[in-house]
C-alpha positions as CSV (number, residue, x, y, z in Angstrom):
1,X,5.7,-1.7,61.4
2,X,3.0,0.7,62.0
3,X,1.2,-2.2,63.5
4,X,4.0,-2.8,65.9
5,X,4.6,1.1,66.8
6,X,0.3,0.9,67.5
7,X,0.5,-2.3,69.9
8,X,3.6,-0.6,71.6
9,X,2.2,2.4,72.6
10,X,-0.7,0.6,74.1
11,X,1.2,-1.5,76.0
12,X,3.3,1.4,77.6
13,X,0.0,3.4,77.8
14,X,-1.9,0.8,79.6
15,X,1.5,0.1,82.0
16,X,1.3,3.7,82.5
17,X,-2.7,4.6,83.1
18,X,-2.1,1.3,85.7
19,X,0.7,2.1,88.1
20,X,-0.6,5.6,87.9
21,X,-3.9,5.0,89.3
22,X,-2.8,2.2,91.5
23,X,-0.3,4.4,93.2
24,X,-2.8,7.1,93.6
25,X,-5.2,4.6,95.0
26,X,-2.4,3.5,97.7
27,X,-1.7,7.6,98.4
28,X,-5.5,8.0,98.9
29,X,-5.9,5.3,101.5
30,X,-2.6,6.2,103.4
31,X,-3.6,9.6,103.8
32,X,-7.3,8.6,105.1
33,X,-6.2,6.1,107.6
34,X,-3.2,8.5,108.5
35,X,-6.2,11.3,109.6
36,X,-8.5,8.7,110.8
37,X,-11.0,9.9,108.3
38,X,-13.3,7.1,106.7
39,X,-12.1,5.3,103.4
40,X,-12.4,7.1,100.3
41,X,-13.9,6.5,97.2
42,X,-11.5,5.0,94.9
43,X,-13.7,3.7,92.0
44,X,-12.4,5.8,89.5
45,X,-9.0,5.0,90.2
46,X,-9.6,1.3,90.3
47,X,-11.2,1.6,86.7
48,X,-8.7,3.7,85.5
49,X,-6.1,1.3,86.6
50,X,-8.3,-1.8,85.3
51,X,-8.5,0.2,81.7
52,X,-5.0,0.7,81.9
53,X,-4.1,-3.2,82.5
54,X,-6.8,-3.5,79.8
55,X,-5.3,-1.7,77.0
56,X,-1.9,-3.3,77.5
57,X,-3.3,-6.5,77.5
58,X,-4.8,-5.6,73.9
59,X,-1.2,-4.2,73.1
60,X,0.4,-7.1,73.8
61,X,-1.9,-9.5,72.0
62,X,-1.2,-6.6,69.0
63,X,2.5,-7.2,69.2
64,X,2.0,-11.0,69.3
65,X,-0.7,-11.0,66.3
66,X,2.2,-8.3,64.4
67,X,4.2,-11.7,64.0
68,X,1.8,-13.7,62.1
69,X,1.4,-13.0,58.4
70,X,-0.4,-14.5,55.3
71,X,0.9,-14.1,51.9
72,X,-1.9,-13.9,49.3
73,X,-2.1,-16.4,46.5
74,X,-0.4,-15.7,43.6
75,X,2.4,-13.8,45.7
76,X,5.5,-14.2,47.4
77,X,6.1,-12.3,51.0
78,X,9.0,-9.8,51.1
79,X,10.6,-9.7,54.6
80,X,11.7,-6.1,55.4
81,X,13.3,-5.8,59.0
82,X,14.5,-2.1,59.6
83,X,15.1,-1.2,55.7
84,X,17.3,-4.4,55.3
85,X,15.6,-6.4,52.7
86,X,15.6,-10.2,53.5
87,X,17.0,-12.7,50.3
88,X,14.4,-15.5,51.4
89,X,10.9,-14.8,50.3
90,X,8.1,-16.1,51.7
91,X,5.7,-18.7,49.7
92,X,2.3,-18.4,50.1
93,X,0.3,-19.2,53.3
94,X,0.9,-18.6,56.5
95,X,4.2,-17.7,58.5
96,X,5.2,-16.8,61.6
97,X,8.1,-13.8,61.3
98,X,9.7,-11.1,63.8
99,X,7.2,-8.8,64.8
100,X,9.8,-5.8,64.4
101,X,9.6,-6.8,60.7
102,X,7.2,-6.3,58.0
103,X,6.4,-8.0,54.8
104,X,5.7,-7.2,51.4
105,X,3.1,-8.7,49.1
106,X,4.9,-9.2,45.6
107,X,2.9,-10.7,42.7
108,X,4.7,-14.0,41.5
109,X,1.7,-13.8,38.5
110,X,2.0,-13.2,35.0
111,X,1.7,-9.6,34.0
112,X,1.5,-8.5,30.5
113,X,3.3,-5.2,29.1
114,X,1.5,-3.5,26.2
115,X,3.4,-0.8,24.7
116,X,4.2,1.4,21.1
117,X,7.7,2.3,20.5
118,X,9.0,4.0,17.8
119,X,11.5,2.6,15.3
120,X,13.4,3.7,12.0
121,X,13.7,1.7,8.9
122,X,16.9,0.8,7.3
123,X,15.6,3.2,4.6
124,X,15.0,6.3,7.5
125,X,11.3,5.4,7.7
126,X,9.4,6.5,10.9
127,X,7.5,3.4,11.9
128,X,5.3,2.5,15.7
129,X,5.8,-0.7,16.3
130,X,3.0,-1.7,19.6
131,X,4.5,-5.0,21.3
132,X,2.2,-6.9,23.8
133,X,4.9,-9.0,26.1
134,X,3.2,-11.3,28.3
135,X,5.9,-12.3,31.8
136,X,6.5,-13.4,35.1
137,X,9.1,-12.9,37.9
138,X,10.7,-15.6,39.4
139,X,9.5,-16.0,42.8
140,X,13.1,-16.5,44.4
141,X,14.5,-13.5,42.7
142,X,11.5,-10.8,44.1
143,X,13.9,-9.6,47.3
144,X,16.6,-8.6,45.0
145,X,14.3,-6.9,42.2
146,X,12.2,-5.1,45.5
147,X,15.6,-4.6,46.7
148,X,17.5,-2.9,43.6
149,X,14.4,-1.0,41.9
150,X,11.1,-1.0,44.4
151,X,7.8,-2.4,43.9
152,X,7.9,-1.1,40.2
153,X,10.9,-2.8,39.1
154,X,8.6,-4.1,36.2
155,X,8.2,-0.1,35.0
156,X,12.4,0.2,34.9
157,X,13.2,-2.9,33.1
158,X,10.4,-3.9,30.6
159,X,9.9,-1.0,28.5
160,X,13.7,0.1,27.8
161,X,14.0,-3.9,27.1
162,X,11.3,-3.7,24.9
163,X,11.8,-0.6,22.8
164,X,15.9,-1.4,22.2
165,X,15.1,-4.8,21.0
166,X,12.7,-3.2,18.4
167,X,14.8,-0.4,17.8
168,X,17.6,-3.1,16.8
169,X,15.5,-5.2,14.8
170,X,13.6,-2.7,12.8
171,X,16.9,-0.9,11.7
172,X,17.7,-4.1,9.6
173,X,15.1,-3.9,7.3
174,X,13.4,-1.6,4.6
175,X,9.8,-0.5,5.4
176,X,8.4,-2.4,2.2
177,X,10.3,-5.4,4.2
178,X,8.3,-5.4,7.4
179,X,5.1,-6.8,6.3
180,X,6.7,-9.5,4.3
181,X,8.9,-10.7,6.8
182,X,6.8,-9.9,9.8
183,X,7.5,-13.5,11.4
184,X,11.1,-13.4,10.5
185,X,11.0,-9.6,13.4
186,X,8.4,-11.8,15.6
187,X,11.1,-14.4,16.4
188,X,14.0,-12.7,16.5
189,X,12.5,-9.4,18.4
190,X,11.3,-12.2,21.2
191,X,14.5,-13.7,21.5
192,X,16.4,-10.4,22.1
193,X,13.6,-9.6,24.8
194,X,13.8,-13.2,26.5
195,X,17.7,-12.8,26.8
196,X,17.5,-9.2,28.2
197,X,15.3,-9.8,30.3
198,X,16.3,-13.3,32.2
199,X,19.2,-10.9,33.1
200,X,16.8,-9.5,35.7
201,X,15.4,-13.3,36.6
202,X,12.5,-12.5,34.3
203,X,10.9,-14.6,32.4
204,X,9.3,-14.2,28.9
205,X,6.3,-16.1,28.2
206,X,4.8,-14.6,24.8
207,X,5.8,-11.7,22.9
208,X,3.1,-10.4,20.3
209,X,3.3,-7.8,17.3
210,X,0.3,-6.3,17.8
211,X,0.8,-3.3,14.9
212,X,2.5,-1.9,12.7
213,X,2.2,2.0,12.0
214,X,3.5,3.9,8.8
215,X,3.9,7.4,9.3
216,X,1.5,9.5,7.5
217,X,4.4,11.0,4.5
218,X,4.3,7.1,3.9
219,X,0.7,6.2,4.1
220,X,0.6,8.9,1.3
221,X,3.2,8.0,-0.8
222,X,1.8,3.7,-0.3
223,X,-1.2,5.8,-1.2
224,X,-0.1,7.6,-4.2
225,X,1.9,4.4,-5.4
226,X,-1.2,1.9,-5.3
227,X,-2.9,4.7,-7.3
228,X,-0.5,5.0,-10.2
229,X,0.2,0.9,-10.1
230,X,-4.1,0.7,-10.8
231,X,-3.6,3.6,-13.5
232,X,-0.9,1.2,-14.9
233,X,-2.8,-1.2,-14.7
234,X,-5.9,-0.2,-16.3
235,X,-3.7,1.3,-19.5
236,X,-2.2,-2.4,-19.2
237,X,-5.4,-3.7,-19.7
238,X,-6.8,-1.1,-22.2
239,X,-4.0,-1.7,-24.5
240,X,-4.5,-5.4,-23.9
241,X,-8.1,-5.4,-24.8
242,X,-6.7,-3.2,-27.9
243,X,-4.3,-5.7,-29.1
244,X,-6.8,-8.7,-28.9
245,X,-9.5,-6.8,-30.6
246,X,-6.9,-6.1,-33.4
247,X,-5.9,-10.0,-33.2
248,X,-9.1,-10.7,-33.6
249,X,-10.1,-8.4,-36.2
250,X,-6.7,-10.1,-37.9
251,X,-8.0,-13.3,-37.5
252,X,-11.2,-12.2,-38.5
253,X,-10.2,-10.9,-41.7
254,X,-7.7,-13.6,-42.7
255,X,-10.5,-16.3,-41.7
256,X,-12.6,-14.4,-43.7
257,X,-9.4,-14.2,-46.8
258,X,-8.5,-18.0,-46.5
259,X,-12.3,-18.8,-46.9
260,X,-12.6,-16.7,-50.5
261,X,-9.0,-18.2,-51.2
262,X,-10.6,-21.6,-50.2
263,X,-13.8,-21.1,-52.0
264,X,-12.2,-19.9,-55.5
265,X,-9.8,-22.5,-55.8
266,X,-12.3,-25.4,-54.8
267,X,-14.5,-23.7,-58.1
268,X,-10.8,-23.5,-59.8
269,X,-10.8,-27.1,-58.8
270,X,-13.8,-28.1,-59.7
271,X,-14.0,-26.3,-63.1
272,X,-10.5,-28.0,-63.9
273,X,-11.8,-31.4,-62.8
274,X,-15.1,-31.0,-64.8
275,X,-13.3,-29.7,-68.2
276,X,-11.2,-32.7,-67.3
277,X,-13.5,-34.9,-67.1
278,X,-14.9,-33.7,-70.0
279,X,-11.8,-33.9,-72.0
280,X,-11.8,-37.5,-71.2
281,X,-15.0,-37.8,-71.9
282,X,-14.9,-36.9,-75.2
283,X,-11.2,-38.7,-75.8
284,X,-12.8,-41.6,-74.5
285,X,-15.9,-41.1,-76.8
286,X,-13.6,-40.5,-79.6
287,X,-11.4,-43.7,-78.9
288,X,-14.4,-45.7,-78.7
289,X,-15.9,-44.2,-82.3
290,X,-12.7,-45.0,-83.9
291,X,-12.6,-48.2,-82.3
292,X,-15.9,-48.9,-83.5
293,X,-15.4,-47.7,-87.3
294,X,-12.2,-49.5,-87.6
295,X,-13.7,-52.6,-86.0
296,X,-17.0,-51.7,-88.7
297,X,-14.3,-51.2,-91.4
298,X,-12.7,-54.3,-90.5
299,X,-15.6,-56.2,-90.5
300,X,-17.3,-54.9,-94.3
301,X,-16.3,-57.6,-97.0
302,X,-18.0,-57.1,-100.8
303,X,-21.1,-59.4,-100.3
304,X,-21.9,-57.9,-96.9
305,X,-22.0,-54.3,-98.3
306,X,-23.9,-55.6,-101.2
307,X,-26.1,-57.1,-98.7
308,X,-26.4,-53.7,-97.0
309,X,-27.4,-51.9,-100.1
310,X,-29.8,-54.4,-101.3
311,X,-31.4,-53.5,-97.5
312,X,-31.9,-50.5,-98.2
313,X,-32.7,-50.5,-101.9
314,X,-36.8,-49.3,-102.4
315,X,-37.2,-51.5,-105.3
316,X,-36.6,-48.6,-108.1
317,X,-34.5,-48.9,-110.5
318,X,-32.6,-45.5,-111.3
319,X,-32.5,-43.6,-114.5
320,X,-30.2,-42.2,-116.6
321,X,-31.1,-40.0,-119.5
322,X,-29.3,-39.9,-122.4
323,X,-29.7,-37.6,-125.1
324,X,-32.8,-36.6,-123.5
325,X,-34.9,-39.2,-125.6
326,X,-33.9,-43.1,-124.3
327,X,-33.9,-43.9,-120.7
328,X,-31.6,-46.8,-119.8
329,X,-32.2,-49.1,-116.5
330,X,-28.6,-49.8,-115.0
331,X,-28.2,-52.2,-111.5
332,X,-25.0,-51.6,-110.2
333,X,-22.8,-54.1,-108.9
334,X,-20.6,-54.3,-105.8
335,X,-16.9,-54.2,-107.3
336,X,-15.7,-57.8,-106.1
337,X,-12.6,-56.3,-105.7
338,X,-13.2,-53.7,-103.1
């Protein structure tokens, strides 16, 4: 507009500076001849009259250029005609629209929203909660967001979206909850985004978690908790370690019992087997003597035990006193009989 308001006033400036030095050039030269005085000088007024024609010339050709515009890649064009707002936008490239209008360069790109809200637990816990939302208008739709909330529609419609939808999904869990189900809030936070914002003919490429705050109370008290759980812990252990050193002193000890146990009666066992074997040694020994003098008994007959003694006779006859003078020479013999 300022553009056409420029090329105006050059137009009606150069009309202007024109007749006005062309008339005054006609005055000049009526009023000579009129006195029959020679012809004046009217360069001045000829140039003025030429600058004149010259600068509403190059007003003219800056209302016809005012007609032409180019919408930048990546944008649409947003026609404007006396604060009316046009609902067709302009693709990019070039177009030819009325000069009395003007056109404004909307990005069609995708922009990307990074902000931290603040959210409460279903416990009462503070929590910032920073959401990255990538998005892009949709190119038909840029009169009526221009039209309804300005050139920083995306200011007035992104952030509320963003914060109520993680307002709403926070509140349904407990803080120890968050981490856990992290992916479970991902999904459903970027649903509740996509649908609130399509409302507006946005749409929702991406939306990314980027962190998750604790306040400080609960940083201490996570804190204070992971202390006590590795105190627990530790006693957990000592008393562990305490219990197998006592198992093992147990074992130890009843290794050490079973072995004496083991050892005394193997020597109980083997002094039983050797006085057994001895027992049987000699029963066996005795079985076999008896054996033998009843099979020696058995086998002794008169002749044979006359035999014997005649073996063993030396050949000297005893003697037998009697009365102290006589000595007497007796042989015995073997009783038939026995």
């Amino acid at each position: 507009m300022t553009q056409i308001i420029f090329g105006l006033v050059m137009v009606l400036v150069g009309i202007a500076a024109f007749i006005v030095a062309r008339r005054a050039r006609s005055l000049m030269l009526a009023a000579a001849k009129a006195e029959r005085e020679r012809t004046p000088d009217t360069s001045a007024l000829t140039a003025t009259s030429v600058g004149g024609a010259i600068v509403a010339a190059l007003g003219a050709i800056l209302l016809f250029v005012s007609g032409f515009v180019v919408v930048e890649a990546g944008h649409r064009g947003v026609v404007v005609l006396f604060g009316n707002v046009s609902d067709v936008t302009l693709e990019e490239g070039f177009h030819v629209v009325n000069p009395l209008s003007s056109v404004r360069q909307m990005s069609a790109r995708v922009e990307k929203d990074e902000e931290a809200h603040q959210a409460e637990t279903s416990d009462t816990q503070s929590v910032t909660v920073k959401v990255i939302t990538n998005w892009r208008p949709r190119g038909a739709a840029l009169g009526n967001l221009y039209k309804n909330y300005g050139p920083d529609y995306a200011n007035k419609i992104i952030p509320p979206a963003v914060r109520e939808s993680i307002k709403a999904e926070v509140a349904k869990y407990k803080v120890t909850e968050l981490i856990s189900k992290r992916p479970e809030i991902h999904r459903n936070v970027q649903t509740a985004i996509n649908v609130w914002l399509n409302k507006y003919d946005l749409d929702v490429l991406e939306v990314a978690i980027a962190e998750i705050d604790f306040s400080e109370k609960y940083d201490g008290a996570i804190e204070a908790k992971q202390v006590q759980e590795q105190q627990a812990l530790q006693k957990e252990y000592e008393l562990k370690k305490t219990v197998t050193e006592a198992q093992m002193a147990a074992a130890k000890a009843k290794g050490e019992a079973d072995s004496k146990i083991a050892e005394a009666t193997g020597n109980a066992e083997s002094i039983r087997l050797n006085a057994q074997a001895e027992a049987d040694g000699l029963r066996l020994r005795g079985e076999a003597q008896a054996d033998f003098n009843r099979k020696v008994s058995e086998s002794l007959t008169p002749l044979l035990i006359q035999n014997e003694y005649l073996k063993r006779w030396d050949g000297k006859l005893p003697t037998y006193s009697l009365g102290g003078s006589n000595a007497m020479l007796m042989l015995p013999t073997p009783d038939a009989k026995k």
